[in-house]
Structure formats: structure tokens, C-alpha cells
VMD Tcl script that draws the C-alpha trace (Angstrom):
set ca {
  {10.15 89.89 23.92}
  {11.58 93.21 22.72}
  {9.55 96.28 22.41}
  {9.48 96.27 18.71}
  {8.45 92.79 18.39}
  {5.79 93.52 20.67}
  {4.13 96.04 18.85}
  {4.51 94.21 15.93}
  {2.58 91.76 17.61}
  {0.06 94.15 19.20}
  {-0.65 95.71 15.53}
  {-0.65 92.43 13.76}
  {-3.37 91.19 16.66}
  {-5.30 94.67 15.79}
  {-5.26 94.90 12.37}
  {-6.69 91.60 12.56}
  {-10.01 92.50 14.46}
  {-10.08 95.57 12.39}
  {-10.72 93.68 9.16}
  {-12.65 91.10 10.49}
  {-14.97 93.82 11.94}
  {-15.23 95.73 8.61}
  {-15.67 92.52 6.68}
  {-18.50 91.51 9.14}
  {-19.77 95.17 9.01}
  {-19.87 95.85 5.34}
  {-22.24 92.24 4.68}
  {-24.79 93.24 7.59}
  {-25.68 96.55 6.14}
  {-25.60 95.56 2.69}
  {-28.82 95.70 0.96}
  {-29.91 98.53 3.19}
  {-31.04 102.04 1.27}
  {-28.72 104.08 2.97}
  {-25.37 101.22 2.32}
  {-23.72 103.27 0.70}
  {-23.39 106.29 3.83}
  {-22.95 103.37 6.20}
  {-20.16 101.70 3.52}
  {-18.15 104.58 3.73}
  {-18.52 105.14 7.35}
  {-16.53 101.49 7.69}
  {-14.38 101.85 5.23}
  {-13.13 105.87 7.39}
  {-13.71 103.74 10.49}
  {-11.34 100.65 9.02}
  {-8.76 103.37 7.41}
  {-8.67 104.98 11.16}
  {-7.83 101.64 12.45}
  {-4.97 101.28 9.70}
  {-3.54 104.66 10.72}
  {-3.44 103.49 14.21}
  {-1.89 99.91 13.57}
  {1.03 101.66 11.40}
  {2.11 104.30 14.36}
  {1.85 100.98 16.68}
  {4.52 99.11 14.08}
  {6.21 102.65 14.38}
  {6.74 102.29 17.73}
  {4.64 105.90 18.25}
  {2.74 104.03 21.09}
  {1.33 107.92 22.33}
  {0.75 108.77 18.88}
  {-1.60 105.70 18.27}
  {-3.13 105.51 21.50}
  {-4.13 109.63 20.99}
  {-5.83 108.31 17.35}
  {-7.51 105.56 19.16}
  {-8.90 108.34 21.40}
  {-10.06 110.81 18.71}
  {-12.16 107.76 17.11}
  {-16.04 107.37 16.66}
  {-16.75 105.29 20.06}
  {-18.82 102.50 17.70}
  {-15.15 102.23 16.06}
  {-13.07 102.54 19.26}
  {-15.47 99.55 20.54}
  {-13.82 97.13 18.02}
  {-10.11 97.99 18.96}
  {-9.31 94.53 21.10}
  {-8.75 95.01 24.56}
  {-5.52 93.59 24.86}
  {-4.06 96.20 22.51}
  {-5.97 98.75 24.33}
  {-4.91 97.93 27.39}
  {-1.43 97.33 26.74}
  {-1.29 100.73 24.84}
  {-2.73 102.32 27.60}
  {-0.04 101.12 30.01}
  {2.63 101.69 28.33}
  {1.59 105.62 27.43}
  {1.29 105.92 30.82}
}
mol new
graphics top color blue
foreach p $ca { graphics top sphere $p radius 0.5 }
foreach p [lrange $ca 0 end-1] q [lrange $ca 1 end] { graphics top cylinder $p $q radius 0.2 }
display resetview
């Protein structure tokens, strides 16, 4: 497997997760008085994620792995650890 189609398989896999976990998000705290702060808090959390999956199909593996850093740590959490592994290995 070549490097590009890796990461295009890494940020496929991760982009994945990172609407899955917004989706999920979103519906639990729906209903809640304060949705709409915690609404926008996934949606910054999911566009984070977004940003990090494009410099992954970049091929800006530092780049991405650096944003994954910088995140919330509740956001961070729901980056799979395959990608975050294998991003961390080969930034190394």
C-alpha cells in the first residue's frame, strides 16, 4: 500500500468516527436547555476533525497530527486509535 493510499484510508476510517460521534452527540443532548452551547461545541469539535482528515488526505501527516494535539481532549477522545497511532508513528 502506498503512502497516499494509506492516508486516504486513515482519513476515510476517521472521518468516519468523526460523524458518527457528532451524529450520536448532537441526539443525546438534544432537548437539553443549554443544546444549543453544547450543539455548537460538536459541530467546532466535528469541523476540527474535518480540518484534520483533509491535511491527512494532504499527506501533511505533522500538520494533522499537531491539530489533533491542539484539540479539546473530550474531542481528541473520539479520534480512533488506529489513526492516532499510525499518525503518531509516522511523525515520529
Amino acid at each position: 500500500m502506498t503512502k497516499r493510499e494509506k492516508c486516504k484510508l486513515m482519513a476515510d476510517r476517521y472521518l468516519r468516527v468523526a460523524e458518527r460521534t457528532n451524529r450520536s452527540d448532537v441526539r443525546k443532548f438534544s432537548g437539553i436547555q443549554d443544546d444549543l452551547a453544547m450543539i455548537r461545541m460538536f459541530h467546532d469539535d466535528l469541523l476540527n476533525h474535518v480540518k484534520a482528515v483533509a491535511l491527512i488526505r494532504k499527506g501533511k501527516l505533522e500538520d494533522a497530527f499537531e491539530a489533533m494535539q491542539n484539540m479539546d481532549t473530550a474531542a481528541r477522545d473520539t479520534v480512533p486509535v488506529t489513526v492516532y497511532n499510525w499518525l503518531e508513528k509516522e511523525t515520529e
